[in-house]
DSSP file (Angstrom, degrees, kcal/mol; ACC not computed):
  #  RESIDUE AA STRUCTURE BP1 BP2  ACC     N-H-->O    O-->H-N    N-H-->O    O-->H-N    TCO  KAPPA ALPHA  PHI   PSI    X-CA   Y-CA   Z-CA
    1    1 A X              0   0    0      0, 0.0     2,-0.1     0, 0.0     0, 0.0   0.000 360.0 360.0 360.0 144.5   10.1    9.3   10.1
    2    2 A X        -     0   0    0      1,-0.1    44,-0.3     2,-0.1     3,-0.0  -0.509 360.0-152.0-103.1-175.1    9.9    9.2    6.6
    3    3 A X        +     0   0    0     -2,-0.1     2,-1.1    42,-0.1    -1,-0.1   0.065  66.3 113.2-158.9 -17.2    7.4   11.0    4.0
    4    4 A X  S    S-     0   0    0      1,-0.1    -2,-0.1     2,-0.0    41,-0.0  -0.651  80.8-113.0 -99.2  97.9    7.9    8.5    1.8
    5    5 A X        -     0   0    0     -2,-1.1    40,-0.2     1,-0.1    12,-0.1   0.418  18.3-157.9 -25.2 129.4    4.7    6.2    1.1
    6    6 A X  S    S-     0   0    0     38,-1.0     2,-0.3     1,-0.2    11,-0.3   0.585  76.8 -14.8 -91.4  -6.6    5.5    2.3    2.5
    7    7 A X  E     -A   44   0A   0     37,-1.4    37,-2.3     9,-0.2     2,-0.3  -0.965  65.5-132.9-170.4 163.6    2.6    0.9   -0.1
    8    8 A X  E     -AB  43  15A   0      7,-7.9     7,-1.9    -2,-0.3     2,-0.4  -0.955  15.9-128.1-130.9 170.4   -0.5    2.0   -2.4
    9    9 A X  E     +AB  42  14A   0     33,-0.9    33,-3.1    -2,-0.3     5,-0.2  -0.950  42.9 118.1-122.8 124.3   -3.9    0.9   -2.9
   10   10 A X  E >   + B   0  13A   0      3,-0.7     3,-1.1    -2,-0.4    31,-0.1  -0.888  56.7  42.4-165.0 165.2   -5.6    0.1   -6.1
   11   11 A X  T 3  S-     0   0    0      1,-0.3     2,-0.4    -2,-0.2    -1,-0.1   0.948 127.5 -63.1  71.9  23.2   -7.1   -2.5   -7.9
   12   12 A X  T 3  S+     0   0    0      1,-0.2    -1,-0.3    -3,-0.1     2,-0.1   0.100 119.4  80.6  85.5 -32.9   -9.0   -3.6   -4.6
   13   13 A X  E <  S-B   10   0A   0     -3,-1.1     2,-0.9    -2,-0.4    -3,-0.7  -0.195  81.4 -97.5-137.3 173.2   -5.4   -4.4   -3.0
   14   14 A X  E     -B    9   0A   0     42,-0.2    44,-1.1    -5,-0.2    45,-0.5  -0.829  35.8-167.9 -99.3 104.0   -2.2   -3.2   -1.3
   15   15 A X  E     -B    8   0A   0     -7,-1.9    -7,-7.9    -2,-0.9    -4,-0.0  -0.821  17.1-120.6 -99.6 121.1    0.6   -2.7   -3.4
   16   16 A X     >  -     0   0    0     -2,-0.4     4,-1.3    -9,-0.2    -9,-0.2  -0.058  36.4-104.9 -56.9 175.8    4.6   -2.1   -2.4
   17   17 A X  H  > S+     0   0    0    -11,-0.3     4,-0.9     2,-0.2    -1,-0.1   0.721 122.7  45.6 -60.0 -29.2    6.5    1.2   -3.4
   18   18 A X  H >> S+     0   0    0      2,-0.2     3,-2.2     1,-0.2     4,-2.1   0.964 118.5  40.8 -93.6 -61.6    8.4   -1.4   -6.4
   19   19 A X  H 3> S+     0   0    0      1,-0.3     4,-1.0     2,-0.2     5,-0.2   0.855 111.8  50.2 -72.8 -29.9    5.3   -3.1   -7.6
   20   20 A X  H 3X S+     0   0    0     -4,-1.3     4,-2.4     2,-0.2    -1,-0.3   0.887 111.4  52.3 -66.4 -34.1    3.2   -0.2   -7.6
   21   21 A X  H <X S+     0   0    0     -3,-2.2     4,-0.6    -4,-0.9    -2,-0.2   0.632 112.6  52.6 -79.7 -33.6    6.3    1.9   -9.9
   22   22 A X  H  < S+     0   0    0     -4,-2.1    -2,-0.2     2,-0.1    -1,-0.2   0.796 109.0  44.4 -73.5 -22.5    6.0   -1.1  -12.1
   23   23 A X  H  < S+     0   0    0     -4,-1.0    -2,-0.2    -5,-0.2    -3,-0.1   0.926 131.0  15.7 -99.9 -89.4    2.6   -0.9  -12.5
   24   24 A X  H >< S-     0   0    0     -4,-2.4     3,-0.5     1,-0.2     2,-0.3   0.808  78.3-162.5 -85.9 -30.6    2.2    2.8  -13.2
   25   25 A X  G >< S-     0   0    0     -4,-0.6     3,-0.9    -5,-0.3    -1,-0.2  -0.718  73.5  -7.6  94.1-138.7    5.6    4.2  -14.0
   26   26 A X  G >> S+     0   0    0     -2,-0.3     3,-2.9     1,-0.2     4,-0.5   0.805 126.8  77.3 -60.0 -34.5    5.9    8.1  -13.7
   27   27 A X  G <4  +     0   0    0     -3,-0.5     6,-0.3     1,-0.2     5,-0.2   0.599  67.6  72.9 -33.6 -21.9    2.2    8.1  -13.2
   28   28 A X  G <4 S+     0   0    0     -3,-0.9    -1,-0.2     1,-0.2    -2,-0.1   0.196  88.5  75.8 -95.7   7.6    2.2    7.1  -10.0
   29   29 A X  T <4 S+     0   0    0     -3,-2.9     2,-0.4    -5,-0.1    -1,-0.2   0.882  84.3  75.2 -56.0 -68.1    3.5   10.8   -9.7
   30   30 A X    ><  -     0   0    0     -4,-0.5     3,-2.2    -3,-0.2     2,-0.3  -0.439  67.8-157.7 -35.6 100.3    0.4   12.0  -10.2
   31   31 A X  T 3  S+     0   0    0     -2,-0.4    -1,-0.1     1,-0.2    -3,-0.1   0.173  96.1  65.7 -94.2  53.1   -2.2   12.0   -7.8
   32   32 A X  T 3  S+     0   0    0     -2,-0.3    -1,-0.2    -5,-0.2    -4,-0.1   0.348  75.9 125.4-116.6 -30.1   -4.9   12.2  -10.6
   33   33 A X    <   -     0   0    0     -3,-2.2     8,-0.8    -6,-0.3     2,-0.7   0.053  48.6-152.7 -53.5 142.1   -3.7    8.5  -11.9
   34   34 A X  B     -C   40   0B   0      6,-0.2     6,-0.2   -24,-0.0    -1,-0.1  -0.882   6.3-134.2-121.8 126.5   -6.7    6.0  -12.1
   35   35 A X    >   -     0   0    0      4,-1.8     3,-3.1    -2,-0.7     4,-0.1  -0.167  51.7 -77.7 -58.4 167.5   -6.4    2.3  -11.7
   36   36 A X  T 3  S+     0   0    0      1,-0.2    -1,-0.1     2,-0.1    -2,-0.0   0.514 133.0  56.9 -55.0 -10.8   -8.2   -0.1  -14.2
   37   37 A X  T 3  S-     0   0    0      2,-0.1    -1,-0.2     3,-0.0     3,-0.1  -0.002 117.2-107.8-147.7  82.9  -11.4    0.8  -12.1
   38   38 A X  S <  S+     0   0    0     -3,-3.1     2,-0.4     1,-0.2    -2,-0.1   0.430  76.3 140.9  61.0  25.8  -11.3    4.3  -12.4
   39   39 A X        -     0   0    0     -4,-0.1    -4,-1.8     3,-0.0    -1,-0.2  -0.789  53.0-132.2 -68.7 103.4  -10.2    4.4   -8.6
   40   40 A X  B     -C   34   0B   0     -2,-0.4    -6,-0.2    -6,-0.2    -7,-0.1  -0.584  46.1 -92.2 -62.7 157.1   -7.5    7.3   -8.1
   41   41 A X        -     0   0    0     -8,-0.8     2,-0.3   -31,-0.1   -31,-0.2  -0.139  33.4-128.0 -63.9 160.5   -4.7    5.4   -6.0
   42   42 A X  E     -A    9   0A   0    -33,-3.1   -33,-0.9    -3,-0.1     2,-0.3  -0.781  14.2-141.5-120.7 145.1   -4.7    5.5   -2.4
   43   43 A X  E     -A    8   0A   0     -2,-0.3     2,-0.3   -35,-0.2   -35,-0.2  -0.975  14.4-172.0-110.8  88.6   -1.4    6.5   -0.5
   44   44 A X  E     -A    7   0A   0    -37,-2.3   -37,-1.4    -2,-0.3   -38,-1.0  -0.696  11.6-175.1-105.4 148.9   -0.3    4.5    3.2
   45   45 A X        -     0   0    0     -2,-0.3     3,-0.3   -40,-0.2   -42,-0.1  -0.567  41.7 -90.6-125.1-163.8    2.5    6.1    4.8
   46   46 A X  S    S+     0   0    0    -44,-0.3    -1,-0.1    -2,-0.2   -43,-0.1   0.918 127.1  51.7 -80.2 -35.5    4.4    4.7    8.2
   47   47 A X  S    S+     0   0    0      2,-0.1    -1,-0.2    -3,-0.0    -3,-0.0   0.484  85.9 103.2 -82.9 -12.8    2.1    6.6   10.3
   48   48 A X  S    S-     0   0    0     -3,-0.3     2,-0.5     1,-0.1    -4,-0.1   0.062  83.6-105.7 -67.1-161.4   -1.4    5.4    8.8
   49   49 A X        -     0   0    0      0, 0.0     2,-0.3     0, 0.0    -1,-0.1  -0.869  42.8-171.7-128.1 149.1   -3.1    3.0   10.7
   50   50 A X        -     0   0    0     -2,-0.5     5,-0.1    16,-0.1    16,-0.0  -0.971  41.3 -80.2-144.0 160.3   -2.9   -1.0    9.1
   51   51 A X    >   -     0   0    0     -2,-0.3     3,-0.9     3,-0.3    17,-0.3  -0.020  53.1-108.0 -87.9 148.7   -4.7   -4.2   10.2
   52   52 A X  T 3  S+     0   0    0      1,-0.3    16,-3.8    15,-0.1    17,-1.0   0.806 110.2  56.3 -67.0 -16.8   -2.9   -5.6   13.2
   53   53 A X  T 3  S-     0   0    0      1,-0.3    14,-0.7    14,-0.2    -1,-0.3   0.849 114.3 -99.8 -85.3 -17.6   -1.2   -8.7   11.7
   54   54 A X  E <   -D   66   0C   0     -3,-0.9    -1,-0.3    12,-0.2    -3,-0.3  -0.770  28.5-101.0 148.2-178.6    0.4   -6.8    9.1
   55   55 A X  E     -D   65   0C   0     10,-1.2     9,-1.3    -2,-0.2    10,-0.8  -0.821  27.2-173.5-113.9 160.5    0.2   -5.8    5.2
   56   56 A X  E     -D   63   0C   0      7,-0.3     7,-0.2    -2,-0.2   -42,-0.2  -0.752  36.8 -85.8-177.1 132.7    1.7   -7.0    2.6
   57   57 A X     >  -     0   0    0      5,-1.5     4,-4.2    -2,-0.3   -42,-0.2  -0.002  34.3-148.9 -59.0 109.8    2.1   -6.1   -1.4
   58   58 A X  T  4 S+     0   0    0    -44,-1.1   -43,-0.2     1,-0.2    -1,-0.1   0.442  97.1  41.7 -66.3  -2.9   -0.9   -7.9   -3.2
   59   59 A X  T  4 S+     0   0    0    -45,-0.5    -1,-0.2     3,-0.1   -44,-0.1   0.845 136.4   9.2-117.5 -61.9    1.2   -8.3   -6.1
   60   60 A X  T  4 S-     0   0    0      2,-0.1    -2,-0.2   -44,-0.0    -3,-0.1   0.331  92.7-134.4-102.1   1.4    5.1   -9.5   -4.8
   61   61 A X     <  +     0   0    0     -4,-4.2     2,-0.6     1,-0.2    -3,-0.1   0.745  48.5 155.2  -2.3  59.9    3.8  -10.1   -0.8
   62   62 A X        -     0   0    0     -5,-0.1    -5,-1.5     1,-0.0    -1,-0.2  -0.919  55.8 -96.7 -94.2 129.9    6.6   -8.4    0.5
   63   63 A X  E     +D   56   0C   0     -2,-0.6    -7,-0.3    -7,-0.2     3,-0.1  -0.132  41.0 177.4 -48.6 129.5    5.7   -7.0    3.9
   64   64 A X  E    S+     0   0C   0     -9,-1.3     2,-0.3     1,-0.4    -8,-0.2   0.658  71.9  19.6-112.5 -34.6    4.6   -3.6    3.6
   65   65 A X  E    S-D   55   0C   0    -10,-0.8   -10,-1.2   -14,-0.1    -1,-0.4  -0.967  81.3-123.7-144.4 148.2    3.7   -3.0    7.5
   66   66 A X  E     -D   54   0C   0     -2,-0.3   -12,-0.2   -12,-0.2   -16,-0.1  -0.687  34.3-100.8 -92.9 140.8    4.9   -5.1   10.3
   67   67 A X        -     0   0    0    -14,-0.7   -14,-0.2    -2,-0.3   -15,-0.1  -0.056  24.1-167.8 -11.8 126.1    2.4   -6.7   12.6
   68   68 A X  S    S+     0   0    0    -16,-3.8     2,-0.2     1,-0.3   -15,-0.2   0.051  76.2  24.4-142.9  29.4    1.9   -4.9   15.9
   69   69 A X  S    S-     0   0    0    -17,-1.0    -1,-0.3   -16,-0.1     3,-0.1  -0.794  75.7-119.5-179.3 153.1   -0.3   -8.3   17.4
   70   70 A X  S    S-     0   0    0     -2,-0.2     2,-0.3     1,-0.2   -17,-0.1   0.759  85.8  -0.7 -62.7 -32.5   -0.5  -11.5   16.8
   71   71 A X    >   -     0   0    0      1,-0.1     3,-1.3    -4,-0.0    -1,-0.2  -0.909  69.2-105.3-158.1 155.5   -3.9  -11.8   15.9
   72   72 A X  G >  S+     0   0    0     -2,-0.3     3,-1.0     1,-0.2   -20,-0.1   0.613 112.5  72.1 -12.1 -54.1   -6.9   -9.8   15.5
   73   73 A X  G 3  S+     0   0    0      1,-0.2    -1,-0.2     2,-0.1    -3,-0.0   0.861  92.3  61.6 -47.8 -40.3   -8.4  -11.3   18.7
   74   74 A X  G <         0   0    0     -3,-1.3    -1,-0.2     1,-0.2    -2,-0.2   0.452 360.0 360.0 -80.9  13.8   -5.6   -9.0   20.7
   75   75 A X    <         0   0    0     -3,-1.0    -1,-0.2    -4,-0.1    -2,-0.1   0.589 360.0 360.0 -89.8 360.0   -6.9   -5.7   19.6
């Protein structure tokens, strides 16, 4: 298991590891950094817990966590 965050939240939304590094730069080093409203950024690792059809990067939708049901109704 890795340590290494699979997405962040800011800006209302889910953002991948690339788009989120595009975004903020070396800032996103910092867990002091504030999105555009005044939000510090939010951290999902493998282990958090994510809506059962999946996540996926508000900005590029590249899947961020895989689906683990088919729909909402099977949870």
């Amino acid at each position: 298991m890795s340590h290494a965050p699979i997405a962040y939240t800011y800006e209302a939304d889910v953002h991948c590891p690339a788009c989120a590094r595009a975004r903020f730069g070396d800032a996103l080093d910092d867990p002091d950094t504030e999105d555009r409203e005044g939000n510090t950024l939010g951290v999902i690792f493998e282990w958090d817990e994510t809506p059962a059809t999946g996540e996926h990067c508000g900005d590029c939708g590249e899947e961020v966590a895989e689906p683990w049901a088919d729909d909402e109704s099977e949870v």
